[in-house]
C-alpha positions, 0 to 999 in steps of 0.5 A, a space after each residue: 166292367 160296367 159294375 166299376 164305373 159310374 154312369 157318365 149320364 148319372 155323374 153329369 147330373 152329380 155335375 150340375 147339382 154342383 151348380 146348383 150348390 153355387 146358387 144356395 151359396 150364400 157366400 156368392 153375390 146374389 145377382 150370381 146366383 141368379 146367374 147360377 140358376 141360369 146355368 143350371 137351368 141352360 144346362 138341364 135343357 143341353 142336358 135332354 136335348 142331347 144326352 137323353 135324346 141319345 139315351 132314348 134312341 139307343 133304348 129302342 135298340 133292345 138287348 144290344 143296348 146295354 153293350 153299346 153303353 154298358 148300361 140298361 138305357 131304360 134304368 138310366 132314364 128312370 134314375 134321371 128322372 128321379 134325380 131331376 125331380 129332386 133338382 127340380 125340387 130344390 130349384 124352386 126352393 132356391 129361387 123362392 129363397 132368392 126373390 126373398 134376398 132380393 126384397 132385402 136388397 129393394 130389388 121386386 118381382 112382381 107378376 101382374 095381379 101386384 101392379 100399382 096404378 101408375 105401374 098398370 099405365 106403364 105395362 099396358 103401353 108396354 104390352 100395347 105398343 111391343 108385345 101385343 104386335 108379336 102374340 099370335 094365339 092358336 085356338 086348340 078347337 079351330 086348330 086342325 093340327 097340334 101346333 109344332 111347339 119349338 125347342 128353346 121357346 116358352 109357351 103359354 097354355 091358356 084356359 079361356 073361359 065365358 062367364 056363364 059357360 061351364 066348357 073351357 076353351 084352350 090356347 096356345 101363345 109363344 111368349 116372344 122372348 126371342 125378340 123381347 127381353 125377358 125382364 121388363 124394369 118398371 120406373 122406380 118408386 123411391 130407392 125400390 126397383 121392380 121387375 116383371 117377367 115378359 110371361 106375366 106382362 102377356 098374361 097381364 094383356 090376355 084378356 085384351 087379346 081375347 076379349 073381342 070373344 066374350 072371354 070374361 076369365 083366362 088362366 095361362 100356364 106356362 109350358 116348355 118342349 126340349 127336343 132331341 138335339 142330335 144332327 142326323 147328317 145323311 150321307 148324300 153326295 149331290 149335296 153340299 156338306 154346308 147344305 146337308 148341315 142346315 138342313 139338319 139344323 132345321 130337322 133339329 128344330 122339328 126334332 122329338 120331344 124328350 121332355 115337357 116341363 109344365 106348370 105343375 097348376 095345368 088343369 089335368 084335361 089340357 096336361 093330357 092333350 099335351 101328353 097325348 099330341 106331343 107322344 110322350 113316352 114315358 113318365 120320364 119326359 113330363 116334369 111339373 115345375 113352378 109358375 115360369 121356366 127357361 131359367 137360361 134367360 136369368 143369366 142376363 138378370 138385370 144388376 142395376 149397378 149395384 156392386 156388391 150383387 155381383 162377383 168382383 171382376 179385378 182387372 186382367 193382368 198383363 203378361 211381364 213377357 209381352 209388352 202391349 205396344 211392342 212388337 208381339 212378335 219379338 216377345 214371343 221369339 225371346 220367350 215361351 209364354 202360356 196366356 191364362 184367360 179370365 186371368 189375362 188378355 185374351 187381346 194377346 191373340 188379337 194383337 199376334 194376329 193384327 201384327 201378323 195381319 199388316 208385317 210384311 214378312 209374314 207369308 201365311 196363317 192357318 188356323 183351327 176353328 171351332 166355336 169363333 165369337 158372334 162378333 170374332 175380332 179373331 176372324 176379322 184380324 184373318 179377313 184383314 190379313 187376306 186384304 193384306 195380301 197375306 194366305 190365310 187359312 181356316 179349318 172351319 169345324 162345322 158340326 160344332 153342336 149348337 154352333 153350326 149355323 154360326 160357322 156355316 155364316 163365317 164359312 160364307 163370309 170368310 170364303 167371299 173374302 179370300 180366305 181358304 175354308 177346310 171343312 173338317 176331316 171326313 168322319 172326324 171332328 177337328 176339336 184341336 186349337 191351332 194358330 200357325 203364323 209362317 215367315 219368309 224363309 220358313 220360320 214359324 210361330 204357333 199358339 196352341 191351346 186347351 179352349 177356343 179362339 173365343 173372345 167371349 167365352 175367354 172372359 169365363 172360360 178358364 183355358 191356357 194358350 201357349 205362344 211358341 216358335 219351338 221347332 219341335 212343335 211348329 214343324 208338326 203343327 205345319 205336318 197336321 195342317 197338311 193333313 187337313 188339306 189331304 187326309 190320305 197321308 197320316 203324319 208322324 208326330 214324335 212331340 204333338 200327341 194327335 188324336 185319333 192316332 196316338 193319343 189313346 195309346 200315348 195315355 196308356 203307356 204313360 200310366 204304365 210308366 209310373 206303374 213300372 216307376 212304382 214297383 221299382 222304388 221311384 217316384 210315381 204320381 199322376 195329375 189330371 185336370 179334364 173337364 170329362 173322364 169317362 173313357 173305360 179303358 183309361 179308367 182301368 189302366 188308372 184303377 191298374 196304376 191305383 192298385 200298384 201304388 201310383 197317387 193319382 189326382 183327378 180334378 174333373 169339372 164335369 163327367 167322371 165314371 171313375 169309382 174313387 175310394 174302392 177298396 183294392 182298386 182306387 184307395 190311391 185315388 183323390 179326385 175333386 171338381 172345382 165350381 167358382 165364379 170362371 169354368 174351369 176348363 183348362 186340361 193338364 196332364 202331369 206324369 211323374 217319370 221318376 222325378 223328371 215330370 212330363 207336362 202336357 196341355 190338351 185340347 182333349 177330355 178322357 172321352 170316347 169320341 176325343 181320342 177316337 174320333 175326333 182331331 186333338 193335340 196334346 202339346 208337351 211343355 218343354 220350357 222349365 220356366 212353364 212346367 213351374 207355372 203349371 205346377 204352381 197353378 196345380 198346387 193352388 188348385 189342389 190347395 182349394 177347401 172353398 170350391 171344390 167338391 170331393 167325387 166320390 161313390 156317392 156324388 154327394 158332392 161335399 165341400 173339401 173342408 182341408 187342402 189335400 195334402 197331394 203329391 203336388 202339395 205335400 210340404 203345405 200342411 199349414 194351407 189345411 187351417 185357412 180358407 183358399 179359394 183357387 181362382 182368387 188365388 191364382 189370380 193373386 199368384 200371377 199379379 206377383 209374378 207379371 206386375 
C-alpha cells in the first residue's frame, strides 16, 4: 500500500517548513518569528536524534527494512537530506532578513569585530569574570582521544595559528551555553539596544585563552552533533525499572551521531578529522550551515519590552459554569464543561485539585502523568492532598522521550511524601490523560483530557479538558485505573474507547458506519482533528469511506501519509494544518450517524504505537450543550484562510485563500470574502459566549 501513502518522515519535514512559513511572515510580530526560527530549529534537532536515528537503524536491516516501514530507508534518508538542505538554505535567509528588520526597529546583533570602546570594556569583564571560569579547551594534537562532543551542545572548532608557522593547531571549545545565557545585552547607546551571542563573546576572549602559547591568530567555527535519542531499555530483572531508565538516559547522552552541522567556513582538513572521528556515514549526516547554530535558544530571544514585537496575548477568559472563589466542585456536579487552555485557565485544574486537597470528604485521587511542569503546581496540589490525609495516586509514565529524568525526579519526590507512584503498564505507555477525584459513599469526579497536566505547555498548547461526574465515564475511568494497578484483567469499557483494546477496531467501524449511511441515501461525513495521521489501515478504511462518497475533514498539524485529491480514491477528502501563534493540539473525532453526530475527544493520534501500544482514552461527549461548542470550535477552524495550509500530494504547503465550504460549514459562504484567523476567532467566540 506504500504507493498510497506519503512517507510520514517526508510529511514531517512538509510539517516544519510550515513553521518555517510563520518566520518569513511578515504579518507575524518580529520577536515571533525569532521565535519561530527557534521552533524550527528545536524541531530539526528532535527531528534526527529521533526519526532519523530510527531510520538508520532500520537501514542496516537490508531487504526487511522496506516491510518494516513500507519504504526503502536508504532512499528516505536521501530525500531527507535534499529537503533539509533546501530548509537549511531558506533558514539563512530568514534570519539574515531578519536582523535586517531588526535595525529598523534600533534592536543590533553585533559579533566582536563591531564592538565600540566602552563595548569592548563591558564584554571583556563579562568574559573575564563569567565565561572564561567555564571554557576548557581540548588541544586536538595533546588529545590522545577524539573528545565525546554531546548532544545539545555547540561547540567551537578552533584554528590556532603562530605568527610565523605555516602548520595549524586545532581546538576544541563548549561554548557554555548550559550555564550561560545565550544572548548577552550590551548597555544602551541612546534609544539603540545591542546584543552579542554568548559564540562571539568566546570568540572575543580566544586569543586571551590561548595567548600565554604564542598563538598571534585564531579562527573558531562553530560546530553541533545530534545523536541518536532513542532509549535502549534492557530487559534485566535485578534492576530497578527507574535505574534501567537513567541508565539509558545517559547511554543517550553517548548516543551515535546521525548528523553534524558545521560551519560551512571550516577549513577542508579539520571537517575531515570531524567526519572521520565521529564515523559518519553518509552524505547525509553532514550539514553546512552559517556562522551559529542551536536556533532552540532563540525561543528566549530577548524582547525588551517592546509591545508590538510580540503576539498580543488577551487575557484568559473565565469559564460562566465555574465561579473562581466558589466551590469548584459544586459547578461541576451542576454542569459539564470543557476548559479550552491558551483560551482559559489551565488554574481550573489547580483549584479542583486544591479543593480536593483540603475537602473533607474526598476519599482519593488518581491520576495519570505524562509529562508534569518543572515547578508542577499539579503535583504539589497531590503532595498537599496526602498531607491531608487523603489517598493519592499516580501513574507516573517514565519513558516520556526526553521527559524521563523529570519524571524519575518526581517519582522520587512524591514517593518520599506518600503518594503511591505506578510506573506504567508492562510493554505499554499510559499516554491517557485521566484525573479521578472520589467521594464517601463513592461518588466521583473526573477531568479527562487531549494534552497533559501541564501548566507550562498549557499557555501554548491548545488542548480541552472536560470536567465531568458522568457515571457512564467515572465508573470506566475508576475500572482503567484498576487496571493499572493489576494488568492481568482487562476491563470492558461500553463508553471510554481504550487503547490498545478497541480503539483501532471502534475507529474502523465508525468509518463503516458512514460508509453504510452513504449508500443508503443519509447523511455521511467524517471530521478529524489530530496532531498525526499516519496509521495505513486507517487511511484505507478513509480512502474506502472517500471513494463511497463520505466528505471527510482532515485538519492535522503535523504527520499526514494520506494522499488527498486522488482521483477514484480520496476526491471527497479536504485536509488542511493550522500554524499560529498556539500549538494546535487538541484531537476531535466527529461522525455524522446519519444526522445524529457522535463527538469524541482523544488523548490518541491516528498512529501505530497509539492504538497498539500504548494506554489511550477516547472519551464521547454526551452533553449537547458541549457537542455545540466543539461544532462551533470546528466550524471556525475550518473557516480559517490566514493560517491554514492546504496538505496536498505536493506539500507545498499553500495558504487556503477561502474558507472551505465543509460539511461542518456550509451555510457560510460569505466567510470566503473576509480574512479569519481561527485562534483569534475562537477566542472571540467564548468571550461572547462565558463573559
Amino acid at each position: 500500500m506504500s504507493h498510497q501513502l506519503i512517507n510520514k518522515e517526508i510529511s514531517w519535514l512538509s510539517f516544519n517548513e510550515r513553521v518555517l512559513q510563520e518566520a518569513e511572515d511578515k504579518t507575524v510580530p518580529l520577536i515571533e518569528r525569532i521565535r519561530f526560527l527557534g521552533i524550527f530549529s528545536s524541531n530539526l534537532d528532535e527531528f534526527f536524534r529521533v526519526r532519523v536515528a530510527v531510520l538508520k537503524r532500520v537501514s542496516k536491516l537490508g531487504k526487511s527494512a522496506k516491510d518494516i516501514i513500507m519504504f526503502d530507508p536508504i532512499e528516505v534518508l536521501k530525500e531527507i537530506q535534499d529537503i533539509v538542505l533546501i530548509l537549511q538554505r531558506r533558514f539563512e535567509a530568514v534570519y539574515q532578513r531578519i536582523m535586517r528588520e531588526l535595525v529598523t526597529e534600533d534592536i543590533f546583533i553585533i559579533n566582536e569585530t563591531e564592538l565600540n570602546h566602552e563595548q569592548t570594556i563591558f564584554v571583556r569583564n563579562y568574559f573575564q569574570n563569567e565565561v572564561r571560569p567555564k571554557l576548557f579547551p581540548i588541544m586536538m594534537d595533546q588529545a590522545e582521544i577524539f573528545p565525546d562532543l554531546k548532544d545539545h551542545s555547540l561547540y567551537l572548532a578552533v584554528v590556532l595559528k603562530q605568527e610565523k608557522a605555516s602548520k595549524s593547531t586545532f581546538a576544541i571549545i563548549e561554548v557554555p551555553t548550559n550555564t550561560l545565557s545565550r544572548f548577552l545585552i550590551l548597555p544602551q547607546i541612546d534609544n539603540k539596544k545591542y546584543i552579542m551571542l554568548l559564540d562571539d563573546v568566546t570568540r572575543f576572549g580566544l586569543l586571551e585563552i590561548f595567548g600565554n602559547f604564542s598563538f598571534k591568530r585564531v579562527e573558531a567555527y562553530a560546530v553541533k552533533v545530534t545523536r541518536d535519542a532513542e532509549l535502549a531499555i534492557e530487559s534485566d530483572i535485578s534492576e530497578s525499572y527507574m535505574r534501567k531508565i537513567l541508565k539509558s538516559v545517559k547511554q543517550r547522552k553517548e548516543g551515535n551521531p546521525v548528523r553534524f552541522i558545521y560551519d560551512h567556513h571550516l577549513p577542508e582538513k579539520f571537517l575531515r578529522i570531524f567526519i572521520k572521528n565521529l564515523r559518519l556515514e553518509g552524505a547525509e549526516n553532514i550539514i553546512p550551515g552559517g556562522r551559529y547554530h542551536n536556533f532552540k535558544d532563540f525561543m528566549d530571544f530577548p524582547d525588551f519590552g517592546i509591545q508590538h514585537l510580540r503576539y498580543d496575548r488577551p487575557p484568559k477568559l473565565p469559564h460562566k459554569n465555574i465561579v473562581f472563589n466558589k466551590k469548584i466542585f459544586q459547578s461541576i456536579k451542576k454542569r459539564e464543561s470543557i476548559i479550552y487552555t491558551c483560551y482559559q485557565s489551565f488554574d481550573y485544574l489547580i483549584d479542583l485539585l486544591r479543593e480536593a486537597a483540603i475537602e473533607k470528604d474526598v476519599v482519593s485521587i488518581k491520576m495519570t502523568f505524562y509529562r508534569a511542569a518543572k515547578k508542577s503546581s499539579v503535583m504539589n496540589a497531590l503532595i498537599n492532598a496526602v498531607r491531608n490525609g487523603k489517598k493519592v495516586t499516580v501513574i507516573l509514565e517514565l519513558q516520556a522521550r526526553f521527559d524521563e529524568e523529570a519524571n524519575i525526579n518526581w517519582a522520587d519526590r512524591l514517593q518520599e511524601e506518600g503518594v503511591k507512584v505506578i510506573f506504567g503498564v508492562p510493554d505499554l505507555k499510559v499516554h491517557s490523560k485521566l484525573c479521578l477525584i472520589t467521594f464517601k459513599k463513592d461518588f466521583k469526579y473526573a477531568v479527562i483530557g487531549t494534552g497533559n497536566f501541564n501548566e507550562d505547555t498549557s499557555r501554548i498548547y491548545s488542548d480541552l479538558f472536560l470536567f465531568t461526574t458522568d457515571k457512564r465515564l467515572t465508573s470506566e475511568i475508576d475500572s482503567l485505573f484498576l487496571f493499572f494497578r493489576r494488568n492481568y484483567n482487562t476491563p470492558v469499557f461500553r463508553h471510554l474507547i481504550v487503547s490498545p483494546f478497541q480503539t483501532r477496531k471502534k475507529i474502523i467501524s465508525f468509518i463503516g458506519n458512514e460508509i453504510k449511511n452513504c449508500q443508503q441515501g443519509k447523511e455521511a461525513y467524517i471530521i478529524l482533528k489530530l496532531n498525526n495521521l499516519v496509521d495505513a489501515e486507517i487511511i484505507d478504511n478513509l480512502y474506502k469511506a472517500s471513494k463511497a462518497g463520505v466528505k471527510i475533514t482532515l485538519i492535522v498539524r503535523s504527520m499526514f501519509s494520506l494522499k488527498t485529491g486522488v482521483k477514484d480514491l480520496s476526491e471527497n477528502i479536504e485536509a488542511f494544518s493550522i500554524v499560529d501563534k498556539y500549538l494546535e493540539h487538541a484531537r476531535i473525532f466527529v461522525f455524522s450517524n446519519a444526522g445524529n453526530p457522535k463527538y469524541f475527544i482523544s488523548s490518541a493520534d491516528l498512529m501505530t504505537r497509539n492504538l497498539d501500544s500504548r494506554v489511550e482514552v477516547t472519551c464521547p461527549i454526551y452533553n449537547k450543550e458541549l457537542k455545540q461548542e466543539l461544532h462551533k470550535f470546528l466550524e471556525i477552524q475550518c473557516s480559517d484562510n490566514t493560517k491554514s495550509r492546504i496538505l496536498n500530494l505536493n506539500q507545498d504547503n499553500q495558504i487556503r485563500k477561502t474558507g472551505f465550504e465543509s460539511t461542518i460549514d456550509s451555510d457560510n459562504k460569505d466567510r470566503c470574502h473576509k480574512k479569519i484567523k481561527a485562534q483569534d476567532a475562537f477566542y472571540e467566540f467564548l468571550k461572547a459566549r462565558h463573559c
